[in-house]
mmCIF file of the N, C-alpha and C atoms, coordinates in Angstrom:
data_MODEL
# 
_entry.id   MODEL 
# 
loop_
_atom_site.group_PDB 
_atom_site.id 
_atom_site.type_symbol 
_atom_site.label_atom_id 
_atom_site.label_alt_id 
_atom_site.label_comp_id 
_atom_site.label_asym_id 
_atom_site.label_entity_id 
_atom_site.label_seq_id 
_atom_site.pdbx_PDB_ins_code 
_atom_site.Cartn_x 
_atom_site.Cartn_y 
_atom_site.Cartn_z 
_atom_site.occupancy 
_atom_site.B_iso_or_equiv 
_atom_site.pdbx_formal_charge 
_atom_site.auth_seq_id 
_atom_site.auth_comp_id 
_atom_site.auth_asym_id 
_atom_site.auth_atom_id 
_atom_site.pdbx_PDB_model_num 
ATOM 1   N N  . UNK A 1 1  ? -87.921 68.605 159.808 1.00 0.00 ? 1  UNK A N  1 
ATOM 2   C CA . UNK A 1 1  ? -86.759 69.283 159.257 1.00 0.00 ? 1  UNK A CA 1 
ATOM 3   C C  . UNK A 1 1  ? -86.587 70.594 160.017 1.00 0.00 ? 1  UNK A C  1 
ATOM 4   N N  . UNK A 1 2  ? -85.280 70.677 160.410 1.00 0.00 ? 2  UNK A N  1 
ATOM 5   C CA . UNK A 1 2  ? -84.879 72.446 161.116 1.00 0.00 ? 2  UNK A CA 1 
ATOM 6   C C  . UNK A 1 2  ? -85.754 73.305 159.728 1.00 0.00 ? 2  UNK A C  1 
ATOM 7   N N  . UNK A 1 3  ? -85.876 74.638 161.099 1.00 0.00 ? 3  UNK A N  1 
ATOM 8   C CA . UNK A 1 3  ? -86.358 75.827 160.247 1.00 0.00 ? 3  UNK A CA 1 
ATOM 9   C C  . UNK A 1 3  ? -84.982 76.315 159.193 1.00 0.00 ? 3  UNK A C  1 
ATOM 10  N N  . UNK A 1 4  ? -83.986 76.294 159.483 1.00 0.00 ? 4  UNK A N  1 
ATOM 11  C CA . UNK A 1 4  ? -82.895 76.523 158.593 1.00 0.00 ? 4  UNK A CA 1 
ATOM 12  C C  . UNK A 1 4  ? -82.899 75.310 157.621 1.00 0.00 ? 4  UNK A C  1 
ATOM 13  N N  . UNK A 1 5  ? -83.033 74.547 157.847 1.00 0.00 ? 5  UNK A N  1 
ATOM 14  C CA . UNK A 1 5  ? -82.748 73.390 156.671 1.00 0.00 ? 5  UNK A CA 1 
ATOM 15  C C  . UNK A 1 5  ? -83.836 73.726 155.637 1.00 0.00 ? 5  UNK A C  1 
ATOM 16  N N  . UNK A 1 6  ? -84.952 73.585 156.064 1.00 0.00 ? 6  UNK A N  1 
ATOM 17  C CA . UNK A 1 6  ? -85.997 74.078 155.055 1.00 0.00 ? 6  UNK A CA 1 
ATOM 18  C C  . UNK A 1 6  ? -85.997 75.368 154.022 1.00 0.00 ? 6  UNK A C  1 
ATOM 19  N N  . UNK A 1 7  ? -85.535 76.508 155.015 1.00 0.00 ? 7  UNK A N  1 
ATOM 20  C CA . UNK A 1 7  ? -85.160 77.725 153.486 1.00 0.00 ? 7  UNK A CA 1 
ATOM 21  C C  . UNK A 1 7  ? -84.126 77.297 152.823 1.00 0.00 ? 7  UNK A C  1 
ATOM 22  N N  . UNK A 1 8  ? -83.007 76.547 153.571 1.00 0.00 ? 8  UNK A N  1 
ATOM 23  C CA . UNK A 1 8  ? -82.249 76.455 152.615 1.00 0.00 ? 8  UNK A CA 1 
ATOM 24  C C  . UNK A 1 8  ? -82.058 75.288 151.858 1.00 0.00 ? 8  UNK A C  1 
ATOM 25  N N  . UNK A 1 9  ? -83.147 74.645 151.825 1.00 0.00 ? 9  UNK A N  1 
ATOM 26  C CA . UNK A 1 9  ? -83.466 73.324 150.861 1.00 0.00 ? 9  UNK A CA 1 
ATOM 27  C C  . UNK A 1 9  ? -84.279 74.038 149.504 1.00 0.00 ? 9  UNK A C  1 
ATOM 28  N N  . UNK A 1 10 ? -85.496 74.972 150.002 1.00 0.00 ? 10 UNK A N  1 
ATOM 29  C CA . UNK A 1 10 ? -86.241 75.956 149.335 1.00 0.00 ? 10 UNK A CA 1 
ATOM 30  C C  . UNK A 1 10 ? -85.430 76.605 148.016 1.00 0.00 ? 10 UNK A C  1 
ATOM 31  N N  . UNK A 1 11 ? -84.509 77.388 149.072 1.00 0.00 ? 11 UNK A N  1 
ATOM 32  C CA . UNK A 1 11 ? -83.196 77.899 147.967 1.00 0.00 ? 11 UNK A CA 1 
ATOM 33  C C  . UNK A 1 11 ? -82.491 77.555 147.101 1.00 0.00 ? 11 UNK A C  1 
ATOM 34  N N  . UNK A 1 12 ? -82.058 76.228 147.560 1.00 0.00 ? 12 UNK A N  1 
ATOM 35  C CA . UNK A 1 12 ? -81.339 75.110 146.758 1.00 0.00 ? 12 UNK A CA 1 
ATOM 36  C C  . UNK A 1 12 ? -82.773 74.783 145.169 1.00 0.00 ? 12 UNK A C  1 
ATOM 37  N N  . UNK A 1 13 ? -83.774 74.539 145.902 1.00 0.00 ? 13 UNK A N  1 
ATOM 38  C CA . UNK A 1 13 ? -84.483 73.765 144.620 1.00 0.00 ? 13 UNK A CA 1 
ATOM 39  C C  . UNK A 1 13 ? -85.171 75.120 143.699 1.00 0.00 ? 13 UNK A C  1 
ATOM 40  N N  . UNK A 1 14 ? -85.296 76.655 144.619 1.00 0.00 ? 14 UNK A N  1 
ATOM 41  C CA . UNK A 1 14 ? -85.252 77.484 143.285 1.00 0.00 ? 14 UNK A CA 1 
ATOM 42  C C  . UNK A 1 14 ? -84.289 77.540 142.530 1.00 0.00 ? 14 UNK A C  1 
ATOM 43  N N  . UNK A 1 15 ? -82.787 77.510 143.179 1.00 0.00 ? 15 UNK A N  1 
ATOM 44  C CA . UNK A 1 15 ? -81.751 77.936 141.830 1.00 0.00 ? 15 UNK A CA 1 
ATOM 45  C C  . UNK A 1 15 ? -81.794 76.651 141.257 1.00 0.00 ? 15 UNK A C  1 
ATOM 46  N N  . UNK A 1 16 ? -82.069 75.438 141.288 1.00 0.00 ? 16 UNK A N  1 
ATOM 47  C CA . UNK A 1 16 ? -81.698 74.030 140.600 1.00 0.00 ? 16 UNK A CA 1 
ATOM 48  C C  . UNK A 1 16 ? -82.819 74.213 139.310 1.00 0.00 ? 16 UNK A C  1 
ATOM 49  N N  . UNK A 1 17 ? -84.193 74.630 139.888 1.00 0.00 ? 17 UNK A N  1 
ATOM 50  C CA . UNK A 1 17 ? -84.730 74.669 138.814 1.00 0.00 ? 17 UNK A CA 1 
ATOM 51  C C  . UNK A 1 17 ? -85.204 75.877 137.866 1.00 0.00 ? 17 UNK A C  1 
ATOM 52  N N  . UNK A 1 18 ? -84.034 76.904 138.549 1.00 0.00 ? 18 UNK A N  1 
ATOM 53  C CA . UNK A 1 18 ? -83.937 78.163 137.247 1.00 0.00 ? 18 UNK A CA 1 
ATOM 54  C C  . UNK A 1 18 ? -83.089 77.851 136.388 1.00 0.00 ? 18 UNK A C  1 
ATOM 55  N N  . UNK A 1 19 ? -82.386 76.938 136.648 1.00 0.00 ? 19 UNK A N  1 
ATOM 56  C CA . UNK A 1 19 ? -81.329 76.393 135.761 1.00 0.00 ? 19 UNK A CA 1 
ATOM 57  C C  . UNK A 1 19 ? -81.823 75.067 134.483 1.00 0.00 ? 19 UNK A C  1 
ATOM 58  N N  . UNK A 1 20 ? -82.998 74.566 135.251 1.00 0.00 ? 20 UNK A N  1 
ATOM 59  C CA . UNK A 1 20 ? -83.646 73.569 134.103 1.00 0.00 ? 20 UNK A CA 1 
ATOM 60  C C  . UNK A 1 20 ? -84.627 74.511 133.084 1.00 0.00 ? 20 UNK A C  1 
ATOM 61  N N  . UNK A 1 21 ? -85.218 75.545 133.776 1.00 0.00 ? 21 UNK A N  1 
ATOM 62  C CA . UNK A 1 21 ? -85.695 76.453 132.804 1.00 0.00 ? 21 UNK A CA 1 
ATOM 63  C C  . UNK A 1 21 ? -84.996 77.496 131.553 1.00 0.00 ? 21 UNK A C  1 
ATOM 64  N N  . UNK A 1 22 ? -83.606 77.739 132.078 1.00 0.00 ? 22 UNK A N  1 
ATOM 65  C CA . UNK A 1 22 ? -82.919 78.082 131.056 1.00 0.00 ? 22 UNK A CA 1 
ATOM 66  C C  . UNK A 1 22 ? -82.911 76.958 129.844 1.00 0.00 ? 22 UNK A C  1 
ATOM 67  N N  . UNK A 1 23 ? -82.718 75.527 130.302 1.00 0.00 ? 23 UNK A N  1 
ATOM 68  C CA . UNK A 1 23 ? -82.292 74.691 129.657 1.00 0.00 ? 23 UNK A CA 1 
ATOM 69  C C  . UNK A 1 23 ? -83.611 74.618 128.754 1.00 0.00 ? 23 UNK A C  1 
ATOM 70  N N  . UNK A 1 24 ? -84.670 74.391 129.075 1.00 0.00 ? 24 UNK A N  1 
ATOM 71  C CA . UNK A 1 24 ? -85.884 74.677 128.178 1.00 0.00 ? 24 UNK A CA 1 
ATOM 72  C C  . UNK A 1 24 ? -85.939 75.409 127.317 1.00 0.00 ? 24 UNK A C  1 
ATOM 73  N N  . UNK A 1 25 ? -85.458 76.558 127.651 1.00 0.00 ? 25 UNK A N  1 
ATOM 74  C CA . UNK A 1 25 ? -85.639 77.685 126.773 1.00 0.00 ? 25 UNK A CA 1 
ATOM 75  C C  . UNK A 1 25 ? -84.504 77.366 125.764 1.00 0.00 ? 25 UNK A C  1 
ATOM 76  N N  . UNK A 1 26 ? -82.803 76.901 126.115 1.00 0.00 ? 26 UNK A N  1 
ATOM 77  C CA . UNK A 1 26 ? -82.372 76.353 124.982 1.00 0.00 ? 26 UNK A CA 1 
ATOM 78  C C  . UNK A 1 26 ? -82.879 75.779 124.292 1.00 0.00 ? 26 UNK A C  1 
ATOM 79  N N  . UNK A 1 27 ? -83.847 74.364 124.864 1.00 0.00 ? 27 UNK A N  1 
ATOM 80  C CA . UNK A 1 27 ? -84.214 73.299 123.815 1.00 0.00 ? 27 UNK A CA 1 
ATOM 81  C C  . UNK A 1 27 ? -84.936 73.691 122.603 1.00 0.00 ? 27 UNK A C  1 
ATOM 82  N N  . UNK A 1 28 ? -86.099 74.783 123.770 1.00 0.00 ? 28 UNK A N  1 
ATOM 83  C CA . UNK A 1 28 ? -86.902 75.479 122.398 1.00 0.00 ? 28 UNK A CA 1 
ATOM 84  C C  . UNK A 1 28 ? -86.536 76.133 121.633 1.00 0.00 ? 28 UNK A C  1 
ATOM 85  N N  . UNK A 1 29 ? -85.375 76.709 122.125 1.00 0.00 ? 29 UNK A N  1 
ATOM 86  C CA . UNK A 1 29 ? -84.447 77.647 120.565 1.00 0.00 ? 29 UNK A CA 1 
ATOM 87  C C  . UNK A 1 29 ? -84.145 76.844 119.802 1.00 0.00 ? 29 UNK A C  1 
ATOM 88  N N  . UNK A 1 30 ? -83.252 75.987 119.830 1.00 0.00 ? 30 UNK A N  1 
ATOM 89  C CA . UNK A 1 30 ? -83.067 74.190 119.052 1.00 0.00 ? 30 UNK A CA 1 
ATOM 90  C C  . UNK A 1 30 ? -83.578 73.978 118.671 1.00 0.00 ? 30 UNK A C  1 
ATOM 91  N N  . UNK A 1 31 ? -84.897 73.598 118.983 1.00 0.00 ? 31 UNK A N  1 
ATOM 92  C CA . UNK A 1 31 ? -86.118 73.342 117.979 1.00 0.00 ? 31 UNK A CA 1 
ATOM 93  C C  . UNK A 1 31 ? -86.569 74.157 116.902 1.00 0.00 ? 31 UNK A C  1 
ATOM 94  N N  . UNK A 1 32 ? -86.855 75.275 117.308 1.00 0.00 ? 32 UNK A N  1 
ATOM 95  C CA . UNK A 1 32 ? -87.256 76.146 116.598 1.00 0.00 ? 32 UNK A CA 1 
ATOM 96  C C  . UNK A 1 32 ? -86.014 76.357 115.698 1.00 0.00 ? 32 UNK A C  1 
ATOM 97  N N  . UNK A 1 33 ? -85.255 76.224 115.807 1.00 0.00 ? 33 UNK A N  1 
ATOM 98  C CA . UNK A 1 33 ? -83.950 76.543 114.735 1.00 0.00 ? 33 UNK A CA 1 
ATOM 99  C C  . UNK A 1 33 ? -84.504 75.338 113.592 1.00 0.00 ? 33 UNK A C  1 
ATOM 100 N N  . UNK A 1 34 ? -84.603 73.636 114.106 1.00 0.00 ? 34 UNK A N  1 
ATOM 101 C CA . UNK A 1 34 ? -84.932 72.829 113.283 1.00 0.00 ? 34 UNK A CA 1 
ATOM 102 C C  . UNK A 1 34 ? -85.758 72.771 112.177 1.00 0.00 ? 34 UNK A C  1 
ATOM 103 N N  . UNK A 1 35 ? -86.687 74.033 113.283 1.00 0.00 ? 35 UNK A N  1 
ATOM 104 C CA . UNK A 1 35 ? -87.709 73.955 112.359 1.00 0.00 ? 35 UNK A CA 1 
ATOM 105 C C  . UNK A 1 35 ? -89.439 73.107 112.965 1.00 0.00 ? 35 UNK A C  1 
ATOM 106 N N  . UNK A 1 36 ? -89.100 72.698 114.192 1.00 0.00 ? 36 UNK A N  1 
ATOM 107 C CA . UNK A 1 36 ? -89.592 72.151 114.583 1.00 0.00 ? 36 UNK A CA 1 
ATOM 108 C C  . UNK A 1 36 ? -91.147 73.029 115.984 1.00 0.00 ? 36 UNK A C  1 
ATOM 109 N N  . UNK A 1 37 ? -91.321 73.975 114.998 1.00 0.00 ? 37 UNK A N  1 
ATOM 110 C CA . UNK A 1 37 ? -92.013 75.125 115.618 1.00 0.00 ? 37 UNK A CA 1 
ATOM 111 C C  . UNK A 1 37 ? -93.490 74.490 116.829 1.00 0.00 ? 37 UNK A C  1 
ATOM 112 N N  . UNK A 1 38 ? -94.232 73.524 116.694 1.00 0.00 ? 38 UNK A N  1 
ATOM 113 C CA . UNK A 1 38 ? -95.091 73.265 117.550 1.00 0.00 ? 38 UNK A CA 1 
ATOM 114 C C  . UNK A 1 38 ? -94.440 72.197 118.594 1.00 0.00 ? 38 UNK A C  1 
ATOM 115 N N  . UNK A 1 39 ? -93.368 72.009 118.747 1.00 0.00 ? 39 UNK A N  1 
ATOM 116 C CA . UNK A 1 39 ? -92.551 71.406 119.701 1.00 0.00 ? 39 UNK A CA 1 
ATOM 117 C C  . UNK A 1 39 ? -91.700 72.550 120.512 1.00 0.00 ? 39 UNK A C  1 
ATOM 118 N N  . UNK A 1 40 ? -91.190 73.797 119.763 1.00 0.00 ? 40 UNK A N  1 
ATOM 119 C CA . UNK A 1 40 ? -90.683 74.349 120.441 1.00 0.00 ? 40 UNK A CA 1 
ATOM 120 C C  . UNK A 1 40 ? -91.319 75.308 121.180 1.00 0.00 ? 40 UNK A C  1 
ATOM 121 N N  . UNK A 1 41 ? -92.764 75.219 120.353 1.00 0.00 ? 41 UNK A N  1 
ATOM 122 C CA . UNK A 1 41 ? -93.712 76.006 121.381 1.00 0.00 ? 41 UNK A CA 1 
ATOM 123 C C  . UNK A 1 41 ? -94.018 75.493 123.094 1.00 0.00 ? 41 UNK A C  1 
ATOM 124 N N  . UNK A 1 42 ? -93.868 74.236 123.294 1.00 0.00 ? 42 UNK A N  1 
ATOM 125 C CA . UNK A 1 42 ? -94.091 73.277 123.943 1.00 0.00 ? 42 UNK A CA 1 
ATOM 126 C C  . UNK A 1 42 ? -93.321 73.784 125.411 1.00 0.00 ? 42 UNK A C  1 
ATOM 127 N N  . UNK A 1 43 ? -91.980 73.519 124.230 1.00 0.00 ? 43 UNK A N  1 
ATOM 128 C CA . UNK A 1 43 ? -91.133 73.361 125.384 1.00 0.00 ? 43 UNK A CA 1 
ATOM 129 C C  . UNK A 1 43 ? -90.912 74.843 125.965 1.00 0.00 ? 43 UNK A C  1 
ATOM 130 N N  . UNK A 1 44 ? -91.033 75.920 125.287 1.00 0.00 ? 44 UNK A N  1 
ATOM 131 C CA . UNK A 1 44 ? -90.904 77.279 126.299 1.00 0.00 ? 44 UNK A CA 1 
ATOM 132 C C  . UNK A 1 44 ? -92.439 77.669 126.769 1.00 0.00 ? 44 UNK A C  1 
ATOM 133 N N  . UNK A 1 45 ? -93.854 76.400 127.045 1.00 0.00 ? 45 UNK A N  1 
ATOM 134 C CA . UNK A 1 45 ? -94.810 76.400 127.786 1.00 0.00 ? 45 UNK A CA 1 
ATOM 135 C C  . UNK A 1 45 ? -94.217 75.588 128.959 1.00 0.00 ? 45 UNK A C  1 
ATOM 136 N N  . UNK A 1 46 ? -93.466 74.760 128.701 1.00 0.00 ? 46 UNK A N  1 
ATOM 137 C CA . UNK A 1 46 ? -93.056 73.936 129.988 1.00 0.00 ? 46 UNK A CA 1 
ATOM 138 C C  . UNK A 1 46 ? -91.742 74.803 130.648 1.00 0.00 ? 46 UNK A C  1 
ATOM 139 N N  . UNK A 1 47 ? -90.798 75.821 129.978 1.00 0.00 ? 47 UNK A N  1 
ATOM 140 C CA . UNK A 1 47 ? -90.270 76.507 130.795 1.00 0.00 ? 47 UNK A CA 1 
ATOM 141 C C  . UNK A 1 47 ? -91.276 77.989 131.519 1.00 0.00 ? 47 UNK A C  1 
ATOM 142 N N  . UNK A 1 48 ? -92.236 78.366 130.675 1.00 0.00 ? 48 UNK A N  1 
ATOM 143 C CA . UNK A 1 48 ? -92.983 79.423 131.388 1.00 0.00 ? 48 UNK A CA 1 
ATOM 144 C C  . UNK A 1 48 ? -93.651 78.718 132.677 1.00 0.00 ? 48 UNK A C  1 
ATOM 145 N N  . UNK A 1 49 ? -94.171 77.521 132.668 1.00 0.00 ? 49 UNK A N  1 
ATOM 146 C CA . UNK A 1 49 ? -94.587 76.829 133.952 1.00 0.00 ? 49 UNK A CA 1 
ATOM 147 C C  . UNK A 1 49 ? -93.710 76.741 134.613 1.00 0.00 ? 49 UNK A C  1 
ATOM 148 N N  . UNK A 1 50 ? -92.484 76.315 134.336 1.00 0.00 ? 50 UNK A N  1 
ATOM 149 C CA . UNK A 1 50 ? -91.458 75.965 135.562 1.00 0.00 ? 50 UNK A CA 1 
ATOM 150 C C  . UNK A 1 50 ? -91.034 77.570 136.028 1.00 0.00 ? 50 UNK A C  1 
ATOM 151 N N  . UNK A 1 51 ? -91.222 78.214 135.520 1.00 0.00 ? 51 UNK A N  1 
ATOM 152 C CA . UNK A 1 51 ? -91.142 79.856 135.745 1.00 0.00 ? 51 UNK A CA 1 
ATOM 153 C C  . UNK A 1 51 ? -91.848 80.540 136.997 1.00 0.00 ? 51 UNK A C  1 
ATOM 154 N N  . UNK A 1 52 ? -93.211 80.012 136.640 1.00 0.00 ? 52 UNK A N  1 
ATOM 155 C CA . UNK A 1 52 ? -94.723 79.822 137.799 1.00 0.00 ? 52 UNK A CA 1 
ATOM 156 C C  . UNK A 1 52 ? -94.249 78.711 138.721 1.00 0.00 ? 52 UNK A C  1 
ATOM 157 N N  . UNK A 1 53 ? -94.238 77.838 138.253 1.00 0.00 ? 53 UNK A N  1 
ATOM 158 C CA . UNK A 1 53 ? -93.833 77.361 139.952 1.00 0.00 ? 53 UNK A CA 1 
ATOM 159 C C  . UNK A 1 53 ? -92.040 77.747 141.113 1.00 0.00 ? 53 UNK A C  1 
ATOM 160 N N  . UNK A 1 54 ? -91.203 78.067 140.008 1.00 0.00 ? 54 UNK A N  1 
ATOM 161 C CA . UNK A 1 54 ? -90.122 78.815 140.939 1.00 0.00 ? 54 UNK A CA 1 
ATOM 162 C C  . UNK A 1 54 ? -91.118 79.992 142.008 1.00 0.00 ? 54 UNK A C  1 
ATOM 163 N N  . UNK A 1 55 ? -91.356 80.569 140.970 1.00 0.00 ? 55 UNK A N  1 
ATOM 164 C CA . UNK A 1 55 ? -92.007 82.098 141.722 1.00 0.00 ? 55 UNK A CA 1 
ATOM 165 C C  . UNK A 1 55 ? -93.347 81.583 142.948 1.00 0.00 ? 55 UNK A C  1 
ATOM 166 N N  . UNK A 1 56 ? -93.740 80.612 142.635 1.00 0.00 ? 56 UNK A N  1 
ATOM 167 C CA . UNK A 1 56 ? -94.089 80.335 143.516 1.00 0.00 ? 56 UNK A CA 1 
ATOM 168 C C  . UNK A 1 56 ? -94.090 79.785 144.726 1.00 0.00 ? 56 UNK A C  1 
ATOM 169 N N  . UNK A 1 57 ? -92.584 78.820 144.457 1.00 0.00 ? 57 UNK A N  1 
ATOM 170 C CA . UNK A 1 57 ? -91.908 78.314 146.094 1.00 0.00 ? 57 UNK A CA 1 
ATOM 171 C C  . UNK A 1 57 ? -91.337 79.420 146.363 1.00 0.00 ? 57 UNK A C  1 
ATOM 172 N N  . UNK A 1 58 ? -90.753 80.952 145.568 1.00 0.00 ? 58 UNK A N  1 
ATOM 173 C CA . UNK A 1 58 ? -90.134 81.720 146.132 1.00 0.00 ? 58 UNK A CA 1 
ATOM 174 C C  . UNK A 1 58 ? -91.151 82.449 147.001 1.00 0.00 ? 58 UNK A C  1 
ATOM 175 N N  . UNK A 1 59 ? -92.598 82.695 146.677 1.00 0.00 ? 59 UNK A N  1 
ATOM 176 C CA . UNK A 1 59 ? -93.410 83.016 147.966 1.00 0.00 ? 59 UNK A CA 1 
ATOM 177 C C  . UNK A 1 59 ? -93.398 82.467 148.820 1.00 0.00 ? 59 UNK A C  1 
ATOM 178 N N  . UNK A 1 60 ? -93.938 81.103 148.557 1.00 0.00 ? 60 UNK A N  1 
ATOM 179 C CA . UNK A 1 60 ? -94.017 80.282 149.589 1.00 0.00 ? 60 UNK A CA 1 
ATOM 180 C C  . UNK A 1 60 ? -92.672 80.866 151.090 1.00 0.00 ? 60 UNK A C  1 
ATOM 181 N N  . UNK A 1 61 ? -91.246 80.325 150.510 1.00 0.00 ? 61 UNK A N  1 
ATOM 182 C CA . UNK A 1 61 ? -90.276 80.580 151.063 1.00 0.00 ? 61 UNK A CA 1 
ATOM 183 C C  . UNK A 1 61 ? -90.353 82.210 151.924 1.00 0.00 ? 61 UNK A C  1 
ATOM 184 N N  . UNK A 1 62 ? -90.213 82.991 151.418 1.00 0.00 ? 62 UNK A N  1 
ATOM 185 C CA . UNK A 1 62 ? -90.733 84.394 151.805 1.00 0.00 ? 62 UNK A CA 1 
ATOM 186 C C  . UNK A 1 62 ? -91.687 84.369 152.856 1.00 0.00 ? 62 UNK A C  1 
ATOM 187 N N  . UNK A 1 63 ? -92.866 83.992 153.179 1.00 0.00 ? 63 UNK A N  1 
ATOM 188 C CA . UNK A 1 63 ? -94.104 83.432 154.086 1.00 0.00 ? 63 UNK A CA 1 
ATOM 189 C C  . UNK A 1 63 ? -93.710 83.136 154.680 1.00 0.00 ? 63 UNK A C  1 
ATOM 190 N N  . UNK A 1 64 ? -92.828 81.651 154.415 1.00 0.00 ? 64 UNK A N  1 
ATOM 191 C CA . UNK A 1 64 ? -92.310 80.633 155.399 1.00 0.00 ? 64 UNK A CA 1 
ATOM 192 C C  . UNK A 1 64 ? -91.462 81.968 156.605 1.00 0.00 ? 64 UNK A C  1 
ATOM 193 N N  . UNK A 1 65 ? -90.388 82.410 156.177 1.00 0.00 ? 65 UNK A N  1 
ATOM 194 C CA . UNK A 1 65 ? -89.126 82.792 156.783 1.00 0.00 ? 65 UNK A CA 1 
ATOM 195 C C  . UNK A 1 65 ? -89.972 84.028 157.759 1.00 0.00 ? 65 UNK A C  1 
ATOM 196 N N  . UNK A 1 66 ? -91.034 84.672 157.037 1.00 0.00 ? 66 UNK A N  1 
ATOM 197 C CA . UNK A 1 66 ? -91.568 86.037 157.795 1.00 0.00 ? 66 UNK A CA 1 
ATOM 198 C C  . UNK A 1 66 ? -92.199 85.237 159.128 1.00 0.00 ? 66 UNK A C  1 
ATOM 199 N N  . UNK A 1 67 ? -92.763 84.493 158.874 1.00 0.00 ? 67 UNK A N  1 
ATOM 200 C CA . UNK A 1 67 ? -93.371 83.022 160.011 1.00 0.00 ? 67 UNK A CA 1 
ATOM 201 C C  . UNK A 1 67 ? -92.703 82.467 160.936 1.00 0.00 ? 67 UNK A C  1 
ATOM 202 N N  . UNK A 1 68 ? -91.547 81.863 160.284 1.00 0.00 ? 68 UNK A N  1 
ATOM 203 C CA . UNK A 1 68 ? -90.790 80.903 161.410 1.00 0.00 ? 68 UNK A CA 1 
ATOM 204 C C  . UNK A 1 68 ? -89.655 81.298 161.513 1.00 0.00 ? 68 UNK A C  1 
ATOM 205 N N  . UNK A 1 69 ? -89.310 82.227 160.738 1.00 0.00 ? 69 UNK A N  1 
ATOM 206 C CA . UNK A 1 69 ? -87.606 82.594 160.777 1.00 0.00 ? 69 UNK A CA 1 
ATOM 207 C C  . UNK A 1 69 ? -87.297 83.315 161.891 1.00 0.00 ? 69 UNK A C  1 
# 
């Protein structure tokens, strides 16, 4: 893959999946509205992970670009 294609594939899949982490964090509000409190705990552990791994292709990416860019 070009060195340009790659940050900007990088880029593409941080904002795609800051956007599934919002959505988490809805679900778990939802839940927790239900009432459904050890599910909605769940699901804003699976958006704090998807949180950790954005921040972490965003290093990655950062590395990458100081490297090959």
């Amino acid at each position: 893959m070009e060195e340009n294609k790659i940050s900007i594939f990088m880029e593409h899949t941080i904002h795609h999946n800051e956007h599934h982490a919002e959505d988490f964090i809805t679900i778990a509000k939802d839940l927790r509205d239900a009432g459904a409190d050890d599910a909605a705990e769940l699901a804003e552990s699976a958006a704090k992970d998807l949180e950790d791994a954005i921040h972490k292709l965003q290093k990655a990416k950062e590395l990458y670009e100081a490297n090959f860019s």
